[in-house]
N, C-alpha and C positions, 0 to 999 in steps of 0.2 A: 321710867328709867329701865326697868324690867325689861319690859317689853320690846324698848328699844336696842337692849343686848341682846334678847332671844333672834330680833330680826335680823341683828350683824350675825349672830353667830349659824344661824340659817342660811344665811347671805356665804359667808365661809363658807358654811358644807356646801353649798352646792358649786360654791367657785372651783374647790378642791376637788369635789365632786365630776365638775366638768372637765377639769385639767387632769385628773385623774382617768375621763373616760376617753378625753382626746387622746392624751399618751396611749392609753390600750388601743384604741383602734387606731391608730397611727403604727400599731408594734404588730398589729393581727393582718392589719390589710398592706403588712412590708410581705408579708409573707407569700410564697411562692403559693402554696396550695388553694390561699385565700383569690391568688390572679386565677386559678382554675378554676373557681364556681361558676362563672359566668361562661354560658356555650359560646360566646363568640371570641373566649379570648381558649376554649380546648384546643384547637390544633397548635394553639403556640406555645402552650403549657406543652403538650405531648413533645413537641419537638425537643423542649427546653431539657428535659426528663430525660433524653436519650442522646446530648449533646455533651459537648467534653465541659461545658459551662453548668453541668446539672447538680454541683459545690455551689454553684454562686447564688445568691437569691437574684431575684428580679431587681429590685430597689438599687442593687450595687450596680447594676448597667444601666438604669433608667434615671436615675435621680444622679446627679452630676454632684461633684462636691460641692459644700456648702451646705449653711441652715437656711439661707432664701432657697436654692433650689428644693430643699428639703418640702419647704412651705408651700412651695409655688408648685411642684408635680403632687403634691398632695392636695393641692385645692382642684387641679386636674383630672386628680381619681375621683373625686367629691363630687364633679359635673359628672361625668363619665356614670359614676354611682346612681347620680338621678336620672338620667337620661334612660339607664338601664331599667329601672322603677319604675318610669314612666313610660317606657316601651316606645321612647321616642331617639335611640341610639340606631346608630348604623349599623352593618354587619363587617367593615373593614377600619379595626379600630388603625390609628395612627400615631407614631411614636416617633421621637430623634434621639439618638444616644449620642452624647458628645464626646469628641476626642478624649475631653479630661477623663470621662466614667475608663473608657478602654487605656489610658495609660496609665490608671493607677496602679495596674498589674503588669501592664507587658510594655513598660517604659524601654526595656530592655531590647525591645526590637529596633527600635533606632538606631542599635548601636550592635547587633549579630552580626549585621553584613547580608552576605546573600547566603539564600538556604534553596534548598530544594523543594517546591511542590510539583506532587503531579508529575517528575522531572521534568517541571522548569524553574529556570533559575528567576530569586526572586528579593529583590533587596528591599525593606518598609522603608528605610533612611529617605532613599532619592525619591519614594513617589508621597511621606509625607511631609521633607523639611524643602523639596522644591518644586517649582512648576512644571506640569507638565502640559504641555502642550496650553501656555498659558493658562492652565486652571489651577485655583488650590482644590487637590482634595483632602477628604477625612477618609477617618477607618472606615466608617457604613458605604463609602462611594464603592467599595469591595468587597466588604463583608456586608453581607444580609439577608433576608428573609423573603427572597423571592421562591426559593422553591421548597413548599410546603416541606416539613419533614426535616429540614435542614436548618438549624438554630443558628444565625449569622455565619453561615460558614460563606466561602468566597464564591462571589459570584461572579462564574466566568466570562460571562455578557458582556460587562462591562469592561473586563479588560480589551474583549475584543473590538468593544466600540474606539476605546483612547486609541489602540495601536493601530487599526487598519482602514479606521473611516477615511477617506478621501487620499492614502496613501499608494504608493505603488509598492506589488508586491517584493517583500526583502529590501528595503530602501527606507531610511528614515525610522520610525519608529515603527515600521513593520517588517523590520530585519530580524531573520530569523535566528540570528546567534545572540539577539539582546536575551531569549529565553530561551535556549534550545543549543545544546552542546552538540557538537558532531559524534554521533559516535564512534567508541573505538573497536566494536566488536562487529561480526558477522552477522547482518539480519537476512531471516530466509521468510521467503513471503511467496507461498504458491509455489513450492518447489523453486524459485529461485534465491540464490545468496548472492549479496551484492555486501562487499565492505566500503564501509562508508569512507575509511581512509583516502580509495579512488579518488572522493568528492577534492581535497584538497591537491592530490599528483594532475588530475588533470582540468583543474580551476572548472570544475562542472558548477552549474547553478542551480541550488534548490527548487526551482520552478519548475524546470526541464522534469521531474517525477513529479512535484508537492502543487504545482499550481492550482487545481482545484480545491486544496483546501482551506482556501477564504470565499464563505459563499453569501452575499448580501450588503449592499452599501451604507446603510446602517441611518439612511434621509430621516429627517423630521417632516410629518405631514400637518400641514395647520390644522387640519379637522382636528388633532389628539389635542390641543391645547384647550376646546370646547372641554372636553371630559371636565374641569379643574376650573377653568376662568368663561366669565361671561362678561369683563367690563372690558369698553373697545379701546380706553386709554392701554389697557396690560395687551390687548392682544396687539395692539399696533405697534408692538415693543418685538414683535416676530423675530424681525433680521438684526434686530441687537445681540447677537450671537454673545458676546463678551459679558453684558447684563444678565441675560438668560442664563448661562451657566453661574454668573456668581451668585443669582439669586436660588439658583434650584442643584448647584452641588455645592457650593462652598457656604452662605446662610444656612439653608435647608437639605434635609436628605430626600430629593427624589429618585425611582430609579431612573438606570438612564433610558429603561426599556420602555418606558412609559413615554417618552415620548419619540425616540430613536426609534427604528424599523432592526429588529436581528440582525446581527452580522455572525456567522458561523463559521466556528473553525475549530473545524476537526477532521480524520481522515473523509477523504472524497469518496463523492458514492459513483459507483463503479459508472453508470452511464454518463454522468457527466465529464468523467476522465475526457471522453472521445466527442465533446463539444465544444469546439473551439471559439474563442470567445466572439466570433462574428453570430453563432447560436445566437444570442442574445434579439437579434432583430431577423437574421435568415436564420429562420426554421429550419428548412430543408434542404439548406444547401450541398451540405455533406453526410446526405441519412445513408448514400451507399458507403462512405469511407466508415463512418461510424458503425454503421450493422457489421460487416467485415471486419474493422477493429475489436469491436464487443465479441464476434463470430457466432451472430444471428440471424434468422430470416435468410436460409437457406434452401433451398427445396429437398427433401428425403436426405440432409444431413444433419450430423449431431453438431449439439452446438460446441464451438470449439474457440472460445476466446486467446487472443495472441499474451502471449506469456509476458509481453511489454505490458497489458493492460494488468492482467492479475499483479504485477509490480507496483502500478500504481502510478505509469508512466502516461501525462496526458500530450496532447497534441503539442502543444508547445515544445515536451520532452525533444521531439525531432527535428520539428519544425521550426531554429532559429537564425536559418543562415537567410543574406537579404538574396531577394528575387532579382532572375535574372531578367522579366519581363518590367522592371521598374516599379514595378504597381507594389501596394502595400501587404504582399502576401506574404510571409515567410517561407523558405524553400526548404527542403529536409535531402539528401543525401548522404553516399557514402560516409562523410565527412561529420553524418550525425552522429554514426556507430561508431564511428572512432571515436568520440570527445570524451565519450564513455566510459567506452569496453575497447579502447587500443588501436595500435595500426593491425593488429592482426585480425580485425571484424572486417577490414577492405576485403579480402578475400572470399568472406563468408558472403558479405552484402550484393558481392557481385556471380556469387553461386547460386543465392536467391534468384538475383536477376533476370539471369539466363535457363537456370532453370524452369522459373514463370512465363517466359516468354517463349521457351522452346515447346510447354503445354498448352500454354494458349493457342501457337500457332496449330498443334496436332486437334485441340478439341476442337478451333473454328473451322477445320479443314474436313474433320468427320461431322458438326454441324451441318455446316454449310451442302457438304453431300447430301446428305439427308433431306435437304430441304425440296431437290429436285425427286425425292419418292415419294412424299408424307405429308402428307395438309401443317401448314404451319399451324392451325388451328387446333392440331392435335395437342390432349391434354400431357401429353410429356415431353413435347417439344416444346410446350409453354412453358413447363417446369427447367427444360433446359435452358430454352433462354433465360428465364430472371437469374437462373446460376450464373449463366456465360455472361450479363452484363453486369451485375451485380461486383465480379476480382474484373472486369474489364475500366467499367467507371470507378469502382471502390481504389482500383492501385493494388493489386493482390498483395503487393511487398509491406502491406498494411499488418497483413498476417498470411504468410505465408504459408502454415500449417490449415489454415479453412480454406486458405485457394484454393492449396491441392487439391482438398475434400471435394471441393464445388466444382471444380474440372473435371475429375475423375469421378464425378457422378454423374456433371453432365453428358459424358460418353455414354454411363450405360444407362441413363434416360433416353438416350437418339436410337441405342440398341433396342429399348421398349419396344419405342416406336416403330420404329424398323422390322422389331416381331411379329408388333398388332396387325400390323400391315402387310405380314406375310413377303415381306424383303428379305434382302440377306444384309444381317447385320455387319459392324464395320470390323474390319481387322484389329481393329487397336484395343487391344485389350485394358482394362484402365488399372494405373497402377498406384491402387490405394496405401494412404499408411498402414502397415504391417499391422502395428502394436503399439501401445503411449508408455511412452519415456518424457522423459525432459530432455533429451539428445535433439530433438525434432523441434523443440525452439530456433536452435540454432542450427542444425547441419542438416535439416532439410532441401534437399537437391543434391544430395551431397552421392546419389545412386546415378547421377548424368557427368558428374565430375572425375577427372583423368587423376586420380590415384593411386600409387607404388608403395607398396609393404616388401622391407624386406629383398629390396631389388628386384622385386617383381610387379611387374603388373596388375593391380588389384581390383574387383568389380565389386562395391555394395551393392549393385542391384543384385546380383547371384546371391552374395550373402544373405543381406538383409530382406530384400523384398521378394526371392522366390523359396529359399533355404528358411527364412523368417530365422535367421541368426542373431540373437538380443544383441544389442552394445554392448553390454558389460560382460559377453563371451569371449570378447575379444581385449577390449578396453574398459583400463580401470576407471575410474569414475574421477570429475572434476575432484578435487580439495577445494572446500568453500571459499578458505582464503586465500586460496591460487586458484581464483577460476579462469584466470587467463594463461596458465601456465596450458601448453600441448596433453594433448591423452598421450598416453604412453601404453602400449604394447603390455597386455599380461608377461611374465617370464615363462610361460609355458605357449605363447606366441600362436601360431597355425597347428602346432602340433596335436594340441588338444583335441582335435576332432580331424584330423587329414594324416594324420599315423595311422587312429585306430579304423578309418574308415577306405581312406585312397588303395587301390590297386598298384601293382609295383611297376607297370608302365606308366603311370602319373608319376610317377617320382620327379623324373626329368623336368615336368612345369617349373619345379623349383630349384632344381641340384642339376640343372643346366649342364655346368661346367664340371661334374663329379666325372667324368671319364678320365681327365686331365693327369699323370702322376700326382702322387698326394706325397708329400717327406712327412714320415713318419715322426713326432718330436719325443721327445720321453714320457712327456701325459698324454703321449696315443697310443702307445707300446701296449698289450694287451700282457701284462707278467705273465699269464701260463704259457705263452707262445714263444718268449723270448727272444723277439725280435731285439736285433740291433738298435741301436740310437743311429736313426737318418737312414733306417732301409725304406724304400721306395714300395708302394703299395700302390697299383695301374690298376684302376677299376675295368680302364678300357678292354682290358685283357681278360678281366675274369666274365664282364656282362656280352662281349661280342664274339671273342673267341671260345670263352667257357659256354657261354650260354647260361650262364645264369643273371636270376632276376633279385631288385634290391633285397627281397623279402627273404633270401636264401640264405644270407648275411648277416642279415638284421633284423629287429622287432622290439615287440614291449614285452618286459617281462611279466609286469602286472598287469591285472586290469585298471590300476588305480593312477599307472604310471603314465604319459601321454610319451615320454624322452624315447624316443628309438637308439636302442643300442645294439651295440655289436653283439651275437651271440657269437662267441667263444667256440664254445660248442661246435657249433656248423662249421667254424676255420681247420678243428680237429679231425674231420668225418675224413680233409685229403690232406690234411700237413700234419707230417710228425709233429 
């Protein structure tokens, strides 16, 4: 009888025993530090550690509510544990966290509405109480642990799979206002400002600048289903597109990158901007419009990309209007700059125009000369040519600032030549950009164009290209957010530099009609002289009959001042 109580009560301790040692290790191995001893679970531990979740233990995302789930991800670590022991564990362990584990804290996102990440706009409600795009998903279809270092945070892959795979761009659920506010501020990108407000005055279309920023169709290739499955009933379930997603995002968390191919989107890299989507199969169709566009591969010129491209403007941006030839090409004219930048770019587009043209015809004309002195096989008329066909084939109105470059070198490449060879080079002197502004995006040509200041007759080339007179000598600078508003005139106008500098026979260029009687008003009256109100003051008389010159009359007082005024003075030397 003894004996047989010692056995029960032996039997006890070690029941108590065991349930006592299960509870401990059941309370040791919840523990976060305890998921770290194992090297293949450190980079998730580190990440965990450095994540806004690094309060929560593991257990509390992993083990779903419930004592079955309790039981049952603990009989999971339990394999896991031996497998590890037995050095028969893989190096990519695998887990699912259920919707329940993530909304026992952030039930509350159902019901926020939409918030801002990233600035974009982003509501949890619609993507987890509806379909989208026929699928259910879960919180991990978003969040997760694709990129090392990053403890569930959002994985942007996948949104770009849902929104852009087999869509057209800005259409459907790849419209760019379902995430994306217009903004209401000035962005400046490469010396250029553009407000985005434009976008809604002249019904512009985010493609026309943004098209390259969706880059990849996002296909399933059978081979990735190998990695995972090897029975032919599962793989002959391929084109079951509807099964396939319910078993592998709505059952199970796979990523979607695992079997989908990248879809990217983010800002566009700059050479793609200038490959129009026919690129895809002709290669080479448009390598001159593109180089010219990019403003590369030029012979002995700096590279000089078009101020549309640093914007971020791709081929499309222009190129929307339908072809006059029928065929499926898109046309691009004057009619592109407007859509933009106003009716007032007609002007500018067609300044370009003629300007380009009026240089082509003077370089092919000193070419072409040339060609009857100087081996075409010369190494600088080789050079000239690829310039000359390069804005010939490219459309120079591509960019308009690298044409000029590549015209106006190809001249003095033929002059080289023309050296080497002991000729006499061409008259045409070449009339390089001065200096770099941002003024030369747009009013390039603008030294061939019939322009009036001031009622007068005006030459930028004098100015600008032999004077090397900056812009902003003369004129004030755009306003970001009026960049279509006109330049306007300094208040200190021509005088700033043609007071202190012009002879007093130039005067007349400008004060034409200054011989004429002048009526004196009462803010012309000079107080020490005290003339009348309305006495008549005849220049003609004092510069033809007197013989004197404007400057005998008039000047700057300071050197600080540009204003030519009356010196007083001088009127007293012969009038009381």
């Amino acid at each position: 009888m003894i004996k047989i109580r010692s056995v029960s009560f032996i039997l006890i301790l070690l029941i108590a025993f065991g349930f006592l040692f299960i509870v401990f290790t059941m309370q040791m191995t919840s523990t976060p530090r305890f998921c770290g001893t194992c090297h293949i679970m450190e980079p998730y531990y580190r990440s965990w550690q450095t994540s806004s979740h690094r309060a929560v233990a593991c257990v509390e995302c992993h083990i779903p509510p419930g004592i079955t789930s309790e039981f049952q991800k603990k009989y999971e670590a339990l394999s896991m544990l031996v497998k590890y022991v037995t050095a028969t564990y893989g190096t990519n362990p695998w887990t699912e966290i259920e919707d329940e584990s993530c909304l026992k804290c952030h039930e509350r996102r159902l019901l926020v509405g939409t918030e801002l990440f990233q600035n974009v706009l982003f509501d949890h409600r619609v993507h987890l109480t509806e379909m989208k795009r026929g699928k259910k998903l879960r919180c991990t279809s978003c969040h997760s642990q694709i990129v090392q270092g990053s403890h569930i945070a959002v994985t942007e892959s996948t949104c770009f799979i849902c929104h852009f795979k087999d869509q057209k761009f800005n259409e459907a659920s790849a419209r760019c206002t379902l995430c994306h506010e217009i903004p209401d501020k000035v962005m400046t990108r490469s010396n250029l400002a553009f407000n985005h407000a434009e976008v809604k005055k002249y019904a512009m279309k985010c493609e026309w600048c943004h098209a390259s920023v969706i880059r990849g169709d996002g296909i399933v290739l059978k081979e990735r289903c190998y990695t995972c499955h090897n029975d032919p009933v599962r793989l002959n379930e391929f084109n079951n597109i509807e099964r396939l997603h319910q078993a592998h995002v709505t059952e199970h968390k796979v990523e979607c990158n695992q079997c989908h191919l990248e879809i990217i989107h983010k800002s566009d890299e700059r050479l793609e901007l200038a490959a129009p989507p026919c690129a895809k199969c002709h290669f080479e169709s448009h390598s001159y419009q593109r180089d010219l566009y990019v403003g590369i591969a030029g012979k002995e010129v700096h590279p000089r990309p078009s101020i549309m491209y640093h914007a971020g403007v791709g081929c499309e941006g222009c190129h929307f209007l339908p072809s006059k030839k029928g065929a499926a090409v898109a046309n691009a004219n004057e009619i592109s700059c407007m859509a933009c930048h106003g009716a007032s770019f007609r002007k500018i587009y067609f300044t370009w125009k003629n300007y380009l043209q009026d240089l082509m015809a003077q370089t092919e004309k000193v070419y072409t000369a040339a060609l009857s002195k100087v081996n075409r096989n010369n190494e600088y008329m080789q050079e000239a040519d690829a310039n000359l066909k390069m804005v010939k084939q490219g459309i120079g109105i591509h960019n308009v600032e690298y044409s000029s470059d590549l015209l106006n070198e190809t001249i003095e490449l033929v002059n080289k030549a023309l050296e080497q060879e002991g000729k006499q080079k061409s008259p045409l002197n070449p009339e390089k950009i001065p200096y770099d502004v941002p003024c030369w995006g747009c009013h390039l040509g603008i030294q061939k164009a019939k322009v009036t200041a001031l009622g007068n007759d005006f030459s930028h080339k004098i100015h600008v290209f032999s004077n090397k007179t900056v812009c902003f000598e003369c004129h004030n600078q755009h306003e970001p957010d009026k960049f279509k508003m006109p330049v306007t005139f300094k208040k200190e106008g021509c005088a700033s530099c043609h007071h202190k500098t012009e002879k007093p026979d130039k005067c007349k260029r400008c004060h034409a009609g200054i011989k004429s009687p002048i009526m004196l008003g009462k803010d012309g009256i000079p107080a020490v002289l005290k003339f009348k109100a309305g006495t008549e003051f005849n220049h003609s008389m004092h510069i033809d009959d007197l013989g004197l010159n404007c400057f005998d009359c008039h000047g700057i007082k300071t050197a600080d001042d540009a204003k030519m005024q009356l010196l007083v003075q001088k009127c007293k030397d012969c009038h009381e």
